[in-house]
C-alpha positions in Angstrom: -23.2 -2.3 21.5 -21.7 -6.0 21.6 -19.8 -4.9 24.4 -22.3 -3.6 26.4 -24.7 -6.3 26.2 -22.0 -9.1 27.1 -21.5 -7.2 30.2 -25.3 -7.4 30.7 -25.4 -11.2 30.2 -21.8 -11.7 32.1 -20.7 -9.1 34.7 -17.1 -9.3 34.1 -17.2 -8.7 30.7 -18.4 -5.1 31.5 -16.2 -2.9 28.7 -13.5 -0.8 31.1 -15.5 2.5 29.9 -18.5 1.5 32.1 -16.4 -0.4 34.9 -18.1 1.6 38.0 -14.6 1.4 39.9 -10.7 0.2 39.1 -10.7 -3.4 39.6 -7.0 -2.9 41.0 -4.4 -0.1 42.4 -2.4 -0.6 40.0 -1.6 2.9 38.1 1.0 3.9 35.5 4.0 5.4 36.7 3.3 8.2 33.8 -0.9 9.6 32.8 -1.9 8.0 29.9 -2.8 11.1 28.1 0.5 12.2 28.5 2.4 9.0 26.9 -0.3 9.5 23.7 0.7 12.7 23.3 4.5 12.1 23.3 3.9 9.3 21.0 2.0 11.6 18.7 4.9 13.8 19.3 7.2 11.7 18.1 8.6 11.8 21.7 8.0 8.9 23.8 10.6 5.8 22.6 11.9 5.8 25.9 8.9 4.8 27.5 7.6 2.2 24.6 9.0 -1.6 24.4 10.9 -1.9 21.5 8.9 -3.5 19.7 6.1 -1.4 19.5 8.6 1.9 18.9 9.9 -0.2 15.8 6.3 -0.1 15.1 5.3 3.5 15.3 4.9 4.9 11.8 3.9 8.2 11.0 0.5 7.3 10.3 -0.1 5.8 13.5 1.3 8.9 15.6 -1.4 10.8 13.2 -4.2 8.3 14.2 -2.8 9.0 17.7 -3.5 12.6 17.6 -6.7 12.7 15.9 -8.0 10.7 19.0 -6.3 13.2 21.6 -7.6 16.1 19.5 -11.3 14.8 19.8 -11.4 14.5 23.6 -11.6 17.8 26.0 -10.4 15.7 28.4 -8.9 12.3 29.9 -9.6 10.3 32.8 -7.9 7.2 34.3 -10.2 4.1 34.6 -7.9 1.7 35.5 -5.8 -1.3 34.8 -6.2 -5.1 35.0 -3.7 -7.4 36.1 -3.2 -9.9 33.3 0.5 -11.3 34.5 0.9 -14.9 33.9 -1.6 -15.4 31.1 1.0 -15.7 28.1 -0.1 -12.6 26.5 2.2 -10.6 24.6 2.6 -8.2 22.0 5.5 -6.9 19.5 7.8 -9.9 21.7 7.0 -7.8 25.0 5.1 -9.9 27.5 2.1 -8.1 29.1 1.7 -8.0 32.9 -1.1 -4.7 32.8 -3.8 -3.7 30.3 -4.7 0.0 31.3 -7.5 2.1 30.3 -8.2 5.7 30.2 -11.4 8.1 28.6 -11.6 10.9 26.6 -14.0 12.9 26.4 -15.9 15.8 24.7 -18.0 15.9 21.7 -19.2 12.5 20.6 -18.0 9.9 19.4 -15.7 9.7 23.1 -13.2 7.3 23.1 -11.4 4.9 25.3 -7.8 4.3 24.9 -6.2 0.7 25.6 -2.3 0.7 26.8 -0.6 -3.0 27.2 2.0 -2.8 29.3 5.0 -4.9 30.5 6.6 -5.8 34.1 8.8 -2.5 33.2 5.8 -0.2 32.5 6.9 0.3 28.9 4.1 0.4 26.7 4.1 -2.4 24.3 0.7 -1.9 22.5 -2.0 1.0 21.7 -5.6 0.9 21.2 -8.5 2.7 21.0 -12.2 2.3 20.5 -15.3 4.9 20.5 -18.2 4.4 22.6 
């Protein structure tokens, strides 16, 4: 609800689940479903910064799936540009946040993929709206 209201009181804080259109071109060279479900898999190192494959435990590639297993289906919303703001995560700088929904039976949820200048994934997260 936070969320929602900031974006009421300051339009470019609109949460990326409500963003009426991409606010770049910028796409991920691979679906973001698709990377979730290798991670839950166990599958994707190739495409994750090392740092966040060190980080992948069990229980997170459970968490992982939980969310994938909720949602009938996935949709790109977009990504934002965030190069040159000193963000990082896991030692990977982050150039693109990108965003996807699932959805299906409520709660839905929107997953959160930090990427870097190579388009390996170097963080995961998700919230439900």
């Amino acid at each position: 609800m936070a969320m929602s209201i900031a974006g009421i009181v300051e339009p470019r804080l609109v949460p990326p689940h409500l963003w009426p259109a991409a606010p770049s071109s910028a796409k991920p060279p691979e679906a973001i479903d698709q990377l979730l479900r290798d991670v839950a898999a166990g599958s994707a190192s190739a495409r994750l910064a090392p740092g966040l494959a060190g980080f992948i435990s069990p229980d997170m590639r459970e968490r992982v799936a939980r969310r994938l297993k909720g949602a009938t289906a996935w949709t790109f919303v977009g990504c934002d540009d965030v190069d040159g703001r000193g963000m990082s995560r896991l030692g990977t700088q982050i150039t693109r946040i990108c965003y996807a929904k699932g959805l299906g039976p409520a709660p839905n949820s929107l997953a959160t993929v930090l990427y870097g200048a190579d388009w390996r994934a170097a963080g995961i997260e998700f919230y439900s709206f």
